[in-house]
N, C-alpha and C positions, 0 to 999 in steps of 0.2 A: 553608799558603796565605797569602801575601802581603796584608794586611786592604787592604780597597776602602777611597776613601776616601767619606765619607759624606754626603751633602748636608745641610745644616746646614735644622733648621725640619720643617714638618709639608710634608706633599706637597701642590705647590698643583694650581691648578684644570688644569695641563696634562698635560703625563704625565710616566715615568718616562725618563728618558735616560743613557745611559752614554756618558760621553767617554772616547775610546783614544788618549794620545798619549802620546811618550815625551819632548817637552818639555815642563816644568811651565810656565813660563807662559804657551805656547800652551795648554795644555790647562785650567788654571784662569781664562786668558781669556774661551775656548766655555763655562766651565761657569756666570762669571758672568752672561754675558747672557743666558741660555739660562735663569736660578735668574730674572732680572728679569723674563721675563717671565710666569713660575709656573709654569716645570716643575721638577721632582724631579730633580737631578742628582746623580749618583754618577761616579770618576773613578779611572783604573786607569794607570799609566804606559809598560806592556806588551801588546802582543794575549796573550800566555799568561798571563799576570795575570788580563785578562779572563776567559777561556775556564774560568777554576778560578770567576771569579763568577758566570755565567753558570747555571752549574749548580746554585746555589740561590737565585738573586734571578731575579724577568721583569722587564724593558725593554720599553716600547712602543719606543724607536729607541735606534738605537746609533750614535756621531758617531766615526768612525774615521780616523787619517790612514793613506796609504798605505806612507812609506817611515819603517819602525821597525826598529829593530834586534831579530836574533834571528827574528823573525816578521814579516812584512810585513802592509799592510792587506788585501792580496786573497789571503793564504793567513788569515787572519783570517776571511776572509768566505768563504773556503770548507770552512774548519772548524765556522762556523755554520751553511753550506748543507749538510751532512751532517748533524749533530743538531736539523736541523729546526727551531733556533730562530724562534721565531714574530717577533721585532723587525725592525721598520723599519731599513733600512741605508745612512746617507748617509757618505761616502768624501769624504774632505777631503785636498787634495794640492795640494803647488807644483809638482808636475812631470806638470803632469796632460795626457795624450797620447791620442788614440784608441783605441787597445790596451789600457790601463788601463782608463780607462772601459766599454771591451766585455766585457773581462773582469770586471770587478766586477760586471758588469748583469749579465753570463749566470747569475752566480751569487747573485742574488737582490738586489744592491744595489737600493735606489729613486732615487737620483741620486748626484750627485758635486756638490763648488763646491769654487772654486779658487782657493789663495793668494796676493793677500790678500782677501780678499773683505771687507764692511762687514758690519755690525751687522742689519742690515735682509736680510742675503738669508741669514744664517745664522737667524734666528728666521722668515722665512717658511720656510724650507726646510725646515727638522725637525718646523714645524707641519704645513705639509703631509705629511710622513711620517705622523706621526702620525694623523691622519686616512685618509692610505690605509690604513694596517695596523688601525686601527678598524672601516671598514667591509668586510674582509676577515673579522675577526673575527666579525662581525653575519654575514655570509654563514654562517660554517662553524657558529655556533649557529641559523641559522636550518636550516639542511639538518640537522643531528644533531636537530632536534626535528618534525623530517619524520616522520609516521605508520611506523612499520617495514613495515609490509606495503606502501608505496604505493615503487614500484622508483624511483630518483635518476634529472635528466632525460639521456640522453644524446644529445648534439643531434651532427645531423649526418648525411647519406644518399650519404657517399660508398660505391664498393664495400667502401673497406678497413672504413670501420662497418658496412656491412649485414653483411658475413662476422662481424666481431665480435658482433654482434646474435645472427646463427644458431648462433654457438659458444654463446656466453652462454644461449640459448634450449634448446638442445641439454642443457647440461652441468647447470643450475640445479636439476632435478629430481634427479638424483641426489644420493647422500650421501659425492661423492669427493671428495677433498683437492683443492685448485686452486692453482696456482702460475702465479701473474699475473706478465708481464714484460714489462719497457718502460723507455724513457728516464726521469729525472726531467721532471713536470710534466704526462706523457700521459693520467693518468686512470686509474693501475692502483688506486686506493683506491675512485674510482667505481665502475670494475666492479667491484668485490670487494663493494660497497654494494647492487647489480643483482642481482650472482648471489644473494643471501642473501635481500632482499627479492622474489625472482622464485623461490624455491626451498620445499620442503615447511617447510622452518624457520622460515618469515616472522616467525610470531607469536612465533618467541623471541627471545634477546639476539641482538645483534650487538656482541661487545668486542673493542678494538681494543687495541694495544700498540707504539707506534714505537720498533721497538728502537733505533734508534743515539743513544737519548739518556739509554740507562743503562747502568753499570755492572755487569759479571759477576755481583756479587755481589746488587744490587737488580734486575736483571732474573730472576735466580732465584725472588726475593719474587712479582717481581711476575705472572710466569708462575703458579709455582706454594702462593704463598701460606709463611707461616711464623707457628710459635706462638708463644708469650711468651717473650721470654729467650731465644730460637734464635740472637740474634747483639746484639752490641752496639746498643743504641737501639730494641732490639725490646721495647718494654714493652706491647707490647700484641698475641693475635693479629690475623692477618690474610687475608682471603680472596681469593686468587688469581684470575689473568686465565681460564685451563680451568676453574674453579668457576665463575667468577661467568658463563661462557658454557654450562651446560651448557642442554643443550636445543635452544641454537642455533649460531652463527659463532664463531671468534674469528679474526680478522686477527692475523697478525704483517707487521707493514711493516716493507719490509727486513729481509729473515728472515737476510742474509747477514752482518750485525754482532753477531746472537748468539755467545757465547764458545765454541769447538772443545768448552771440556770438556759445556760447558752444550748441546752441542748434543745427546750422547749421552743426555741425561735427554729433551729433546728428544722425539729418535725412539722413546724408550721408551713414551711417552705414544700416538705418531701407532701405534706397535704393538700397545698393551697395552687405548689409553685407560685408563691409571690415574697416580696419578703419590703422591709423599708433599709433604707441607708442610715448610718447609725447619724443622728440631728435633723433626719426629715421626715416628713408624714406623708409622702409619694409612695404610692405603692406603686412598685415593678414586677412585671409578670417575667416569667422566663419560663424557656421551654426549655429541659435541662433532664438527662441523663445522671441516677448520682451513684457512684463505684465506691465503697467502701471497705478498708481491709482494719483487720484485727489480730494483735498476736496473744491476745487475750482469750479466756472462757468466757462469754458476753452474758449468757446464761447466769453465772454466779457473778458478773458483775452486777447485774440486774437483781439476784437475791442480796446481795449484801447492800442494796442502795448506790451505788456506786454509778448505776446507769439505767436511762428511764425505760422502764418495762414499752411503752406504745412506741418510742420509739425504735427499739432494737425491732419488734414487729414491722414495721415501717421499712428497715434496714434491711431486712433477714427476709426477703420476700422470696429470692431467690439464694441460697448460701451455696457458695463453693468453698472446699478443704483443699488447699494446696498440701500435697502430701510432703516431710521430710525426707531429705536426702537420704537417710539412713535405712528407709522404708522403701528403696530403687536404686539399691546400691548398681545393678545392671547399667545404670544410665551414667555410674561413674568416665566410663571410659570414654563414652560420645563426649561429655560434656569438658574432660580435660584437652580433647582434641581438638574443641571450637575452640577451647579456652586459650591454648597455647597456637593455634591459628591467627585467632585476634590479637594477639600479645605480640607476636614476628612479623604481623601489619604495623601494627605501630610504633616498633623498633624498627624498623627495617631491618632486621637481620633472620639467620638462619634459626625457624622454631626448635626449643631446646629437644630434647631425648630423655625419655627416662627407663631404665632396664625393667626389668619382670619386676623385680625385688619391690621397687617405688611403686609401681603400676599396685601389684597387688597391694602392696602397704594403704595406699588410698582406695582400693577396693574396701577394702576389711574396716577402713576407720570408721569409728560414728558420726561424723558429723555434727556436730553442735552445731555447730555455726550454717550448717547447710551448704545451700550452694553458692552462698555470697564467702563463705569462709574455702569455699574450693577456688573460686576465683584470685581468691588474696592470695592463696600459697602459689596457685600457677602464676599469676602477675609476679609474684618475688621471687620464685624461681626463673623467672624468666629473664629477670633485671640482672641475678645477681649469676646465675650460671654460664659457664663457660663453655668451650665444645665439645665436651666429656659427655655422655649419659647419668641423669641425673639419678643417685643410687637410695635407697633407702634408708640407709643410717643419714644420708644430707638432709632427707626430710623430716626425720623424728624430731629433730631439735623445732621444727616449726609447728608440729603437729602434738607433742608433750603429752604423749598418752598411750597405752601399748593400744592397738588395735584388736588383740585378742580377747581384753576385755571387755568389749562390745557394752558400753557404759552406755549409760542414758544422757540428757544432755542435764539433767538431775544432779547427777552423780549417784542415784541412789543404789544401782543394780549392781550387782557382781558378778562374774562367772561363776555358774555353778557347773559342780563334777571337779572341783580343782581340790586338791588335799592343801592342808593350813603350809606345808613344806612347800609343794609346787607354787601356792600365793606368794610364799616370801621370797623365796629364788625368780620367780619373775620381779617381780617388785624390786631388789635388791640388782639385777641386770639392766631393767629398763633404769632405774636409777642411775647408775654406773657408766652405760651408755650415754645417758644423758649431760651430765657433767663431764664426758670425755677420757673416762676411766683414771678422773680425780679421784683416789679414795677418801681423801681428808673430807672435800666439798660431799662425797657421798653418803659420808660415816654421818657426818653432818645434818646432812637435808631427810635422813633416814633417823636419826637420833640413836645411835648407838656408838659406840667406840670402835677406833682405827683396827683396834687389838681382834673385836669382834667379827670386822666387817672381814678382815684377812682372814680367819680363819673360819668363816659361811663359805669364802671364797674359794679356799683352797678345797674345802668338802663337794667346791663344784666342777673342779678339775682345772683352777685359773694359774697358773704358774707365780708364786710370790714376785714382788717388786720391792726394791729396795730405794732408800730412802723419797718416801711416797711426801716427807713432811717439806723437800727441799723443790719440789716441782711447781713450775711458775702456775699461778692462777692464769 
């Protein structure tokens, strides 16, 4: 592995930050100012550079630009949105477009800023990262130290949750295997936190294990524990994820990134309930609850070979569908309300406002992201708003998508009944808006000329502006 390079000095009072660029002195540029004002910088020339660092250093934020050779910034950021890396994600780009941008957000980024930008809005920018992915942090030790018997809140009284409720109410008393399925972002770790606190197992563990962020060989460990000297760096044993749950739950998140061969020890366990410790021939019984979640088709994983047919049987004993966000838009409103409840606990300060405008705006949106992605804008809104009601055009810039289009998380869908004029004329506003009614950056990220874009403009009723070429980015 390629060595990181090292931030020189002791970690100061900000966080830890990794810079991703493949030019050095753009990239030791970010990491001087970024060192000046006390955070901990580390610096990598590659996104696969990165991604080998990643695996044994944590980042509160990670400063990435978009177009790198070999790997780009939002195949970067979708290799971190699979291993669940926990860091703040700002995307730094000359060639920054509304597509980009959508794409980077749906996949966990916290914003973008745009080449060249100043001194000042690159150290506000990562500060505030930093800070949202803090109190995101405070959130998920505040819930893990939540009594186990007292069940996680799930808000929301649309039909698609009451049914989820009556499954969940239904199935919790039993001692059968559950394989929870849904989009990233829907909530299938909550319920999996529900069934176990609402189940005869209460008062035992609840252990969890996200598989997609180990290795075949340490997720072996880590499942099933290994003695001294069972592998190289094993100097010491160690007790496994079905030991350390016996009595109670163990989660596997994303049960579909465990390794084919690893899967067959797997099923032997969800069979036998017993399993050995990786370098002994002891067998260990457990009595053990096991909760599985998937953001995958498991079905077509199982036809294309990808995952073993007896075991998804095994898994799939009981299945519940966590529904997306976009399918209970109704539950938008309750859940901003908890949201921004939680967020003025943990600020201490007075919970933000948001006018009709906003309100609706996050009605009508689709949700990609679900309701982990509702949570990120309220937590940011919450950080960075003042005591004003927070209005709609403040939150388009964080949500990059007109709401009307009722898009899939695909991108595939479009609004139909729209004529090709009314497509462009939205498209061309929502653009517009978005840059800040820059028309150069609009003419731009639209591909058409200045000359063109003024005069769609003026056919829409917008009063000309004069020198549009001399307005600061």
């Amino acid at each position: 592995m390629k060595s990181v390079e090292p931030a020189p000095g002791a970690s100061g009072p900000g966080g830890r930050v990794l810079v991703v660029d493949d030019h050095r002195q753009a990239r030791e540029s970010m990491a001087d100012i970024l060192r000046r004002v006390g955070h901990d910088v580390s610096c990598c020339s590659s996104a696969a550079e990165a991604l080998q660092v990643v695996e044994t250093n944590a980042f509160d934020c990670i400063v990435t630009d978009l177009q790198m050779p070999g790997m780009t910034g939002i195949e970067f950021i979708v290799q971190l949105e699979r291993r669940k890396y926990g860091a703040q994600i700002v995307m730094v780009t000359a060639h920054a477009s509304v597509s980009s941008a959508v794409e980077a957000m749906r996949h966990g980024a916290f914003d973008y800023i745009e080449k060249p930008f100043d001194v000042d809005q690159l150290e506000s920018l990562v500060g505030k990262a930093i800070r949202n992915g803090r109190l995101l942090d405070e959130t998920i030790r505040h819930e893990a130290a939540a009594p186990a018997d007292v069940a996680p809140a799930m808000v929301g009284s649309s039909p698609a949750m009451q049914n989820l409720r009556d499954k969940i109410a239904r199935l919790a008393p039993t001692p059968e295997t559950v394989l929870i399925h849904g989009e990233s972002g829907t909530g299938k770790e909550l319920v999996a936190k529900t069934i176990h606190a609402t189940s005869r197992r209460a008062n035992g563990p609840m252990v969890s294990l996200n598989c997609p962020v180990l290795s075949a060989q340490l997720m072996e460990s880590e499942l099933f524990g290994h003695e001294r000297g069972a592998f190289t760096g094993a100097e010491a044993s160690r007790t496994g994820r079905f030991e350390m749950a016996h009595g109670g739950s163990i989660l596997l998140d994303e049960v579909t990134e465990i390794d084919l061969n690893l899967q067959a020890k797997l099923l032997r366990v969800l069979q036998e309930r017993s399993f050995e410790r990786v370098g002994s021939s002891k067998t260990i019984d457990v009595d053990v609850r096991v909760l599985a979640t998937t953001n995958r088709d498991l079905k077509r994983e199982v036809a294309e070979g990808r995952f073993r047919e007896d075991l998804y049987y095994r898994l799939a004993v009981v299945p519940v569908e966590v529904p997306p966000l976009r399918d209970r838009r109704e539950d938008v409103p309750a859940l901003i309300e908890h949201f921004v409840r939680r967020c003025a606990e943990r600020l201490d300060r007075q919970p933000i406002e948001l006018d009709a405008g906003a309100l609706d705006l996050l009605v009508q949106y689709h949700w990609p992201g679900n309701v982990r992605e509702l949570e990120n804008v309220v937590t940011r809104a919450s950080v960075l708003q003042g005591e004003t009601p927070l209005t709609a055009k403040e939150l388009r810039r964080w949500l990059l998508a007109d709401p009307s289009a009722s898009c899939s998380s695909d991108g595939d869908e479009v609004p139909v009944g729209l004529s090709l004029q009314e497509m462009e004329r939205k498209l061309i506003e929502a653009t517009l808006d978005h840059y800040g009614g820059h028309r150069i950056k609009t003419a731009q990220a639209l591909g058409i000329g200045v000359r063109t874009l003024t005069t769609k403009l003026r056919q829409y009723g917008y009063a000309p502006r004069e020198n549009t070429s001399h307005r600061a980015a």
